[in-house]
ZAFITOR-42967 format. One record per residue (C-alpha): x, y, z; residue number from 1. Coordinates in nm, 3 decimals. Example, Ala and Ser with C-alpha at 12.3 -4.5 7.8 and 13.67 -1.06 7.14 Angstrom:
// residues 2
R       xx       yy       zz  num
R    1.230   -0.450    0.780    1
R    1.367   -0.106    0.714    2
This chain:
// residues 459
R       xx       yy       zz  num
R    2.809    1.175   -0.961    1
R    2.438    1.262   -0.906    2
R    2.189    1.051   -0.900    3
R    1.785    1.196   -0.957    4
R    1.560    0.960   -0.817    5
R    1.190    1.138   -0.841    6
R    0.917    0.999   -0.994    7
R    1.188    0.680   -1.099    8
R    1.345    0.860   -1.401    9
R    1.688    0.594   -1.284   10
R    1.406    0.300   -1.366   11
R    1.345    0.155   -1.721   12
R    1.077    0.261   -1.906   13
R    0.763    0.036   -1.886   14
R    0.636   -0.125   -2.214   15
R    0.348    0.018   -2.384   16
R    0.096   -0.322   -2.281   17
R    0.187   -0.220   -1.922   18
R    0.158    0.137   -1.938   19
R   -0.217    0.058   -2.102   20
R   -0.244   -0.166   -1.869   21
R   -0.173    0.092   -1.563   22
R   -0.385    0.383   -1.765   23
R   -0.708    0.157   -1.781   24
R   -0.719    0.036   -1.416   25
R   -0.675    0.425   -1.232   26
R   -0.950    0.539   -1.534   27
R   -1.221    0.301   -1.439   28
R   -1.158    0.309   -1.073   29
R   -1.337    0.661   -1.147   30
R   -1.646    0.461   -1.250   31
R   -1.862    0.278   -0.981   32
R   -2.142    0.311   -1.138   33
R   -2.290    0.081   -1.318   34
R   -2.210   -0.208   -1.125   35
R   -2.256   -0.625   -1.170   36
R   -2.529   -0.733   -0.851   37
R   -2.401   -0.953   -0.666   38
R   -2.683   -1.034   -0.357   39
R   -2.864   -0.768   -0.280   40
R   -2.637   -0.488   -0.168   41
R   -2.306   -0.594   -0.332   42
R   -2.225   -0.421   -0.661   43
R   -1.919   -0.566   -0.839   44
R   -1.738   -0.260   -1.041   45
R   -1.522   -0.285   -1.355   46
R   -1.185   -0.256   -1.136   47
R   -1.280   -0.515   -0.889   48
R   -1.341   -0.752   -1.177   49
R   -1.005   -0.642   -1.324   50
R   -0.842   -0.664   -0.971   51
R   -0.931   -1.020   -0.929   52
R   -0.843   -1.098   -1.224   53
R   -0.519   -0.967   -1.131   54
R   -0.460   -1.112   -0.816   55
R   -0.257   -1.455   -0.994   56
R   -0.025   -1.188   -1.186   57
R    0.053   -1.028   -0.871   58
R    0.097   -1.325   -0.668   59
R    0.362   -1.453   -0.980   60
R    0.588   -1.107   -0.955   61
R    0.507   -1.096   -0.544   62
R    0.328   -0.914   -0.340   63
R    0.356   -0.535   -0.273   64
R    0.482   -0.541    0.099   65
R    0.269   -0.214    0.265   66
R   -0.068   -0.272    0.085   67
R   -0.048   -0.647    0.156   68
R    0.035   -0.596    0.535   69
R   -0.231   -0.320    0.497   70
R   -0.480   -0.589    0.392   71
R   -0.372   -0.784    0.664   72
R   -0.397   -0.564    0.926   73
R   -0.759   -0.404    0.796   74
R   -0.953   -0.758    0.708   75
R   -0.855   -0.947    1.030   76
R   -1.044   -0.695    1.260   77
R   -1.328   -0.743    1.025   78
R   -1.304   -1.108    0.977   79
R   -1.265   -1.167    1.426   80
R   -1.592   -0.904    1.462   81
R   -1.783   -1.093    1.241   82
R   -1.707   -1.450    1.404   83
R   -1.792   -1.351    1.734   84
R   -2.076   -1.187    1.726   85
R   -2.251   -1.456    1.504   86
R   -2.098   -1.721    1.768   87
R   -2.282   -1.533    2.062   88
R   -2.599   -1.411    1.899   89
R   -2.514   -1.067    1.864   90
R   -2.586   -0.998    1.513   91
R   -2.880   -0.847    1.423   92
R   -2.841   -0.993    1.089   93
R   -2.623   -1.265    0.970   94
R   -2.625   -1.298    0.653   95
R   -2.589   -0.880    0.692   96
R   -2.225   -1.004    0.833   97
R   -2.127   -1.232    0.553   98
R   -2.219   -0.985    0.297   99
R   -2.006   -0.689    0.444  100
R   -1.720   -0.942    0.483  101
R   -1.755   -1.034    0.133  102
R   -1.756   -0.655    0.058  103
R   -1.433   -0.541    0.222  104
R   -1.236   -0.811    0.079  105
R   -1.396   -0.725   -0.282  106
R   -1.284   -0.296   -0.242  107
R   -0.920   -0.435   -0.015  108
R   -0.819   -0.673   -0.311  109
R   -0.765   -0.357   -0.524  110
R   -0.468   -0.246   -0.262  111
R   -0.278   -0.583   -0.455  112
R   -0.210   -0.420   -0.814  113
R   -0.246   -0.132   -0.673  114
R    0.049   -0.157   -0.484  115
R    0.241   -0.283   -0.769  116
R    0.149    0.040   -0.978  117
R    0.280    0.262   -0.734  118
R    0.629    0.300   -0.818  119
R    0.802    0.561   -1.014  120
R    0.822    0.372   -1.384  121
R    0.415    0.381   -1.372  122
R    0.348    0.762   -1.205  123
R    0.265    0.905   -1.554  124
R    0.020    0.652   -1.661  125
R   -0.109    0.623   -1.325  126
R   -0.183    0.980   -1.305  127
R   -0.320    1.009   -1.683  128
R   -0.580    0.778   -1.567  129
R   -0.695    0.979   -1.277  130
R   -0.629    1.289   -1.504  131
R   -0.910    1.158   -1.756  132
R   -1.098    0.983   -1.536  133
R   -1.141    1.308   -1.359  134
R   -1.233    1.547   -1.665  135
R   -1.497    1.259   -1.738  136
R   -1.681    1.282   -1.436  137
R   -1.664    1.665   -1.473  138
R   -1.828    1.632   -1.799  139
R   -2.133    1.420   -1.705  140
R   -2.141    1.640   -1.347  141
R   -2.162    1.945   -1.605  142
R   -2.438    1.782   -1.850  143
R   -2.606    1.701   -1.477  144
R   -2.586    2.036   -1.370  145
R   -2.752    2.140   -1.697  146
R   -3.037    1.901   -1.688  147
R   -3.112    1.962   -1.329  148
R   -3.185    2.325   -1.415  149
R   -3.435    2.219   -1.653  150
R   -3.591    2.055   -1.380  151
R   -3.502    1.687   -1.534  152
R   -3.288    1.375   -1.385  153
R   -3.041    1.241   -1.643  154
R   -2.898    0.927   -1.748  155
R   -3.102    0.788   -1.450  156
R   -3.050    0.382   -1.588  157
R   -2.642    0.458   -1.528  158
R   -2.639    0.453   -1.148  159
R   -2.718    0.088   -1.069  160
R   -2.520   -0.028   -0.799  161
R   -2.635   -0.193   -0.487  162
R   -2.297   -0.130   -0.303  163
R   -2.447    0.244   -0.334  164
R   -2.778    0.475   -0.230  165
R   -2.749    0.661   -0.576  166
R   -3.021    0.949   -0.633  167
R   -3.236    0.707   -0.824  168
R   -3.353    0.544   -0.520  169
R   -3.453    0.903   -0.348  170
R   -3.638    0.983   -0.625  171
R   -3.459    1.194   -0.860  172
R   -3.742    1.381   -0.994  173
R   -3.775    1.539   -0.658  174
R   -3.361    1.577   -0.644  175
R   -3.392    1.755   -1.012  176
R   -3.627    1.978   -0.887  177
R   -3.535    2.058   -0.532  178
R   -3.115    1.940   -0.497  179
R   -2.966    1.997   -0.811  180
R   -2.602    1.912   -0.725  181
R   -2.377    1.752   -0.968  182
R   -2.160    1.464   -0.870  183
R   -2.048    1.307   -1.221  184
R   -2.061    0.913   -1.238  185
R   -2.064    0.863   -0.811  186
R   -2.327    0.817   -0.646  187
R   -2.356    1.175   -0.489  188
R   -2.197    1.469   -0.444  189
R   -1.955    1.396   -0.131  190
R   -1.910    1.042   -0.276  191
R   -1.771    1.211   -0.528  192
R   -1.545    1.489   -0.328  193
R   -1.398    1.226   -0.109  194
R   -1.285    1.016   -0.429  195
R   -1.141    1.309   -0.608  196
R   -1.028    1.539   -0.340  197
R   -0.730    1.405   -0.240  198
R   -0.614    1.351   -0.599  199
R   -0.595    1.729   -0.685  200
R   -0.402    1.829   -0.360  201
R   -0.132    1.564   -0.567  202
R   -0.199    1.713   -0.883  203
R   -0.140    2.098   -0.750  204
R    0.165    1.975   -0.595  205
R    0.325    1.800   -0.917  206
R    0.226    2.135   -1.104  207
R    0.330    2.345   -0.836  208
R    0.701    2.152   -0.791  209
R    0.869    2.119   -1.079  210
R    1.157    1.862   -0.884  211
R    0.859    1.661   -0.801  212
R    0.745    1.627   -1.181  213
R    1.102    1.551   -1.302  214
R    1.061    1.334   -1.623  215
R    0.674    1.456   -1.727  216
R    0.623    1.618   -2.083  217
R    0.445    1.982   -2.158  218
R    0.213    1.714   -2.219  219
R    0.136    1.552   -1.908  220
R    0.108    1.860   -1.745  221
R   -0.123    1.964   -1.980  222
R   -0.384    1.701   -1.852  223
R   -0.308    1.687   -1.474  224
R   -0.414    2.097   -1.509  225
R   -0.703    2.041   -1.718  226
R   -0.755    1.794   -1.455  227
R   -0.675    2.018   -1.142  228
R   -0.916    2.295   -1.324  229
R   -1.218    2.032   -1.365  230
R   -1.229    1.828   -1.088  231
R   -1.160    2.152   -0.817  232
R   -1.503    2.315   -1.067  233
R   -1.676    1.985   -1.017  234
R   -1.653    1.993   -0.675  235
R   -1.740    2.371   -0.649  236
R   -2.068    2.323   -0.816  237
R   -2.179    2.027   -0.653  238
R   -2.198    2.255   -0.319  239
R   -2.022    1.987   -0.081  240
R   -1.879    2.074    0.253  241
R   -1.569    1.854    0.114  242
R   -1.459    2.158   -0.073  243
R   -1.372    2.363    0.255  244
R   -1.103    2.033    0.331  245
R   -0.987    2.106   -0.058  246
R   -0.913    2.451    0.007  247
R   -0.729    2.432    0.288  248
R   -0.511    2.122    0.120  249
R   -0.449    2.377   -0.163  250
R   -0.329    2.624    0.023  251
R   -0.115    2.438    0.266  252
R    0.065    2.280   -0.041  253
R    0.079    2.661   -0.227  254
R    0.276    2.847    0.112  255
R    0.592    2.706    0.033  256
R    0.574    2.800   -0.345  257
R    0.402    3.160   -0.257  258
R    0.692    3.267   -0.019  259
R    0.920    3.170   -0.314  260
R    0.769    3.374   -0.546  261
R    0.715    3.671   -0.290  262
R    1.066    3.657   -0.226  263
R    1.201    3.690   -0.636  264
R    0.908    3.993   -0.691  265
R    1.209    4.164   -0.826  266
R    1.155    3.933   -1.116  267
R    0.891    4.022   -1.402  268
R    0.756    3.661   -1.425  269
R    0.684    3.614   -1.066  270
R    0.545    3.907   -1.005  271
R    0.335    3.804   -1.284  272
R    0.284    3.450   -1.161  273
R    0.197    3.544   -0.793  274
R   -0.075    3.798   -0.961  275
R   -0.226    3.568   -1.173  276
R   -0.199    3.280   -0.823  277
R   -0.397    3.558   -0.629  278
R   -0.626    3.620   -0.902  279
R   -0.761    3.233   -0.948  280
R   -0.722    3.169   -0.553  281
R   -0.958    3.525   -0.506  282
R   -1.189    3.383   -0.800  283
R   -1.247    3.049   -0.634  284
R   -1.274    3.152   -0.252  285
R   -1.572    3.403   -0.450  286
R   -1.696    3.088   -0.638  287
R   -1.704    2.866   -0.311  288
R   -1.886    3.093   -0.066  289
R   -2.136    3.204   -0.368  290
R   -2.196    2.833   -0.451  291
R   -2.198    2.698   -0.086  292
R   -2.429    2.959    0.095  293
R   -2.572    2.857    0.329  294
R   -2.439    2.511    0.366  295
R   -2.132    2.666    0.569  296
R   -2.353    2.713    0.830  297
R   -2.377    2.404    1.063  298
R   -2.695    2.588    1.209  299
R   -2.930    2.568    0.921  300
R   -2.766    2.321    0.683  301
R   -2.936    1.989    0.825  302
R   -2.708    1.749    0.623  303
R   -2.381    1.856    0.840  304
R   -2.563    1.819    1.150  305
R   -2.740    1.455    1.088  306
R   -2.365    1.375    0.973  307
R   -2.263    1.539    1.324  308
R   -2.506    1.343    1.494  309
R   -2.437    0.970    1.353  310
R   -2.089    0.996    1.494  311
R   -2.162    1.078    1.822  312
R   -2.421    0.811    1.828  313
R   -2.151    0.550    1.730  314
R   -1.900    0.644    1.942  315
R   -2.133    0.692    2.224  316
R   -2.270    0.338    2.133  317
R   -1.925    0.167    2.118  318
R   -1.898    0.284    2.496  319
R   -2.218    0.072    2.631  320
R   -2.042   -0.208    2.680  321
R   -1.717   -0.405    2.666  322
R   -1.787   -0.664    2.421  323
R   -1.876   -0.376    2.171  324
R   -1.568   -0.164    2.246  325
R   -1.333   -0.453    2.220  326
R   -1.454   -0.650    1.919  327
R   -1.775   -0.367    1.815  328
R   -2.058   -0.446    1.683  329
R   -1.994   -0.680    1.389  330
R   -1.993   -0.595    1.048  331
R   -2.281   -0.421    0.872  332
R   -2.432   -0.402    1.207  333
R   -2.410   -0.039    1.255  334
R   -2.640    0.094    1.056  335
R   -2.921   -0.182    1.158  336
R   -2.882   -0.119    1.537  337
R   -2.951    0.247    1.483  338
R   -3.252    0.168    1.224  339
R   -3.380   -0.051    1.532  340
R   -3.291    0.176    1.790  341
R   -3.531    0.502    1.564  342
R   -3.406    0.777    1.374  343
R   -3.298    1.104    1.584  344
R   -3.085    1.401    1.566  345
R   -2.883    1.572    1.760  346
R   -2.979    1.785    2.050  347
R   -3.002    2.176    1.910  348
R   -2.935    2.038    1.561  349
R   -3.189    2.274    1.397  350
R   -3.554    2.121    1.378  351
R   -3.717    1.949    1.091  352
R   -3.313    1.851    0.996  353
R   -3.261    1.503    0.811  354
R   -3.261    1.222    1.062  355
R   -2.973    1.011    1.162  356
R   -3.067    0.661    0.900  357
R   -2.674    0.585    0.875  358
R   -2.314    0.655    1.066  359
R   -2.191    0.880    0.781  360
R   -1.829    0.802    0.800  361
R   -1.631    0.533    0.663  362
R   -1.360    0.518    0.986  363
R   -1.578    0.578    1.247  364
R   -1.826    0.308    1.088  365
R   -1.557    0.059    1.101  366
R   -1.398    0.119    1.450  367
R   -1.787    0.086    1.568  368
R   -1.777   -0.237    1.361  369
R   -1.441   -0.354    1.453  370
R   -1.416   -0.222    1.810  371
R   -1.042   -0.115    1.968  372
R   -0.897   -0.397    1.738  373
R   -0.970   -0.187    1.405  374
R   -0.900    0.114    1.596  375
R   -0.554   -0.054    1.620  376
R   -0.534   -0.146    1.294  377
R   -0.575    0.189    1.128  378
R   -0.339    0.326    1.365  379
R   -0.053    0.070    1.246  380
R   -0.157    0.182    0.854  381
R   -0.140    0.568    0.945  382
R    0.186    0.457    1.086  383
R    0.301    0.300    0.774  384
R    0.179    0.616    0.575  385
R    0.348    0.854    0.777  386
R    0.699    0.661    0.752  387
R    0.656    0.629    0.419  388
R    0.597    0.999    0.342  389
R    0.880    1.138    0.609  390
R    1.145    0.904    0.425  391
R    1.047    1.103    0.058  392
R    1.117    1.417   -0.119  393
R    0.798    1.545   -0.124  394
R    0.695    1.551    0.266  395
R    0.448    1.850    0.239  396
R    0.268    1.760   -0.038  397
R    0.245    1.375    0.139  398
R    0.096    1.577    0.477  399
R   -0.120    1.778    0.282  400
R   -0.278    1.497    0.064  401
R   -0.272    1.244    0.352  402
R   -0.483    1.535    0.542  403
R   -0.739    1.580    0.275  404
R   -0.778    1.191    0.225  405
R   -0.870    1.163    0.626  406
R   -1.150    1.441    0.570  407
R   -1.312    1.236    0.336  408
R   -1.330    0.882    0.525  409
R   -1.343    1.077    0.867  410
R   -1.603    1.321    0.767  411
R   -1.717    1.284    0.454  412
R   -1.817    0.947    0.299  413
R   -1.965    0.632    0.427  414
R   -1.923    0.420    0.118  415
R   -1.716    0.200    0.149  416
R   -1.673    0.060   -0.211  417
R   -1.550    0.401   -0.362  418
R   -1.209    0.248   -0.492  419
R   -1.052    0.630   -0.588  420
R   -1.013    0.615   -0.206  421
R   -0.850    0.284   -0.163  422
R   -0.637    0.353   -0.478  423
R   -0.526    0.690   -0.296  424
R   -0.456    0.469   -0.004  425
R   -0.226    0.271   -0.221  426
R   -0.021    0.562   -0.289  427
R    0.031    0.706    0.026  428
R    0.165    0.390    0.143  429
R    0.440    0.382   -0.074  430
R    0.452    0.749   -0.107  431
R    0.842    0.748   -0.084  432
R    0.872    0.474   -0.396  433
R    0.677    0.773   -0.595  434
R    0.863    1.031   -0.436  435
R    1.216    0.881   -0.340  436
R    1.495    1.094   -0.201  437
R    1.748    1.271   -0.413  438
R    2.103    1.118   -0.329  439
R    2.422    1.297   -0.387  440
R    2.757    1.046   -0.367  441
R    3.061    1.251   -0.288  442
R    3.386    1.162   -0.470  443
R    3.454    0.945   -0.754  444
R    3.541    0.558   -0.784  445
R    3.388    0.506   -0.410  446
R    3.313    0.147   -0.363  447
R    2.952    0.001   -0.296  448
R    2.896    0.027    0.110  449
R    3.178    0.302    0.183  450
R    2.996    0.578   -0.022  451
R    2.947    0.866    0.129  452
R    2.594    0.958    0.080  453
R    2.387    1.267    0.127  454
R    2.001    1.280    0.165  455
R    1.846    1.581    0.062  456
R    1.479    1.651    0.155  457
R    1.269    1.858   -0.091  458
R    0.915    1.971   -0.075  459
């Protein structure tokens, strides 16, 4: 007797109210922008509001395990930061404090139905939402892309969210005429890379794996490649450095399925296959270093060395003293200490290069916040995510897309109120409930507890 555990086929079917349900909350998670103001740089989007509105419902069928100890482990750092340094006068700004506490607790309540989505039954309409939500932003990035090379800003009055610098409030005339990178409904283009990056390393692997996708129509597949093709285009043409983090991801989860395919080239259809893989992978690698230029080049493209330079400010900052590397600096103090400390750059960074305004990354930004106590807490949640992808079936695509998701918040993004990320984050902690292990029991009539059972781990 076999039993096929991916993606939950041995679970019932989920009713069509809950498979809505599941299909609305990934799609708008896509969509920070606009946002409801709430103070002056808190923006409340569409799946916060639907979060909270949420959180009874969850707290009726129980909390998801992982994402609530994740909560746990991620807000208390926050929450101890904050206390103390408005208890010894450390704070540069207080009400700064309260209002970034405020804000973590608004983008961590999503982990709650989150976590309760991430189980096999709801993979499909999980992923549908991400698929659409995906091809969406690709569409406005595209209609951006084509309005920028008439030298014009478009739908300017979407991108109102305080959480968020958007390109409204760097004047986009000057970024129509001068940037002209497309980056869909987020608030700019690695904003957007970060969110969406990780997601097609899954997708490629589902498409890629066909034990991984057990259960999914012609159908499905149909929109996680449209999806795959769209979001991997968007992210080409909006010249991020995110995309060299994508490529890699791609190609780590592709070896596996290449050396397959080299192997059976006695075969007509993989020989066919592995041309046509070679073909796209040759087209892209053209498309990325045509599109890029010269912003592989750490040496003239400023943006990569301001980034460079904020985190080596904050983690030579968290060093001056003890109280900052134990508890840091308090939250949403990071960026005013190095307003009030001047703008600078980074010794040979290349002259007349953006100056440091901001510690462009969301982890390093929060251990500088949170001292060695967040430091500790993302190390217990990496922990978490690791187990959780070593006990499943799909352990390389779980590396590969945990990999990707690290370049963004390590390297790539500062915003903390991108929910695509925290919804990703979600999924990698219970990785294995998406991606359980394939039992075989041995021998018919064995009773429960004496079975003997055999794990077998698949890409």
């Amino acid at each position: 007797m076999r039993h096929s555990k991916h993606l939950g086929l041995s679970e019932p079917k989920p009713r069509f109210f809950s498979t809505a349900a599941v299909f609305l909350f990934a799609l708008i998670c896509f969509f920070p922008n606009p946002g409801l103001p709430v103070g002056t740089n808190t923006g409340l989007q569409a799946a916060q509001i639907v979060a909270l509105l949420s959180v009874p419902v969850v707290l009726i069928l129980g909390l998801p395990k992982r994402q609530t100890l994740s909560v746990l482990l991620l807000i208390l750092p926050v929450l101890l930061s904050g206390f103390l340094v408005v208890v010894t006068d450390r704070a540069v700004s207080n009400e700064v404090a309260f209002n970034s506490i405020a804000a973590m607790v608004l983008v961590l309540v999503v982990l709650l139905p989150a976590g309760k989505i991430v189980r096999g039954r709801y993979t499909v309409p999980l992923l549908c939402g991400v698929a659409w939500a995906i091809v969406l932003n690709a569409v406005v990035g595209l209609y951006q892309a084509y309005r920028f090379a008439q030298d014009e800003a478009p739908l300017v009055g979407l991108y109102q969210n305080p959480s968020f610098t958007n390109f409204i409030d760097n004047d986009p005339e000057l970024y129509a005429l001068y940037v002209k990178r497309p980056f869909g409904l987020f608030p700019e283009p690695s904003a957007m890379a970060a969110s969406i990056g990780p997601w097609l390393i899954l997708i490629a692997g589902l498409l890629l794996y066909p034990k991984l996708r057990q259960g999914m129509t012609r159908g499905t597949l149909a929109q996680l490649l449209l999806a795959a093709v769209c979001g991997v285009g968007l992210i080409l043409m909006s010249r991020s450095g995110f995309a060299i983090w994508l490529l890699a991801g791609l190609v780590l989860v592709m070896l596996p399925y290449l050396k397959d395919r080299v192997l059976r080239l006695y075969r007509p259809g993989s020989l066919i296959v592995l041309m046509t893989l070679v073909l796209v992978g040759a087209t892209i690698v053209a498309l990325y270093f045509t599109l890029l230029g010269s912003r592989l080049d750490i040496q003239e493209n400023s943006s990569w060395s301001a980034r460079l330079a904020s985190l080596v400010w904050a983690l030579t900052y968290l060093g001056t003293g003890l109280s900052n590397m134990l508890y840091g600096v308090g939250p949403g103090q990071s960026n005013l200490i190095l307003l009030s400390s001047g703008p600078f750059n980074l010794p040979g960074a290349s002259s007349g290069g953006l100056a440091v305004t901001a510690v462009w990354s969301l982890v390093v930004t929060y251990i500088l916040e949170t001292g060695l106590l967040g430091a500790l807490a993302l190390a217990l949640v990496l922990i978490m995510i690791l187990l959780a992808i070593v006990r499943s079936s799909a352990r390389l695509v779980g590396f590969s897309c945990l990999a990707v998701w690290l370049a963004g918040v390590v390297f790539t993004t500062s915003y903390l109120s991108l929910l695509p990320i925290w919804l990703f984050l979600a999924v990698l902690l219970g990785w294995n409930r998406l991606f359980q292990l394939r039992a075989t029991v041995i021998g018919p009539g064995l009773r429960p507890g004496l079975s003997s059972v055999r794990k077998v781990v698949k890409t």
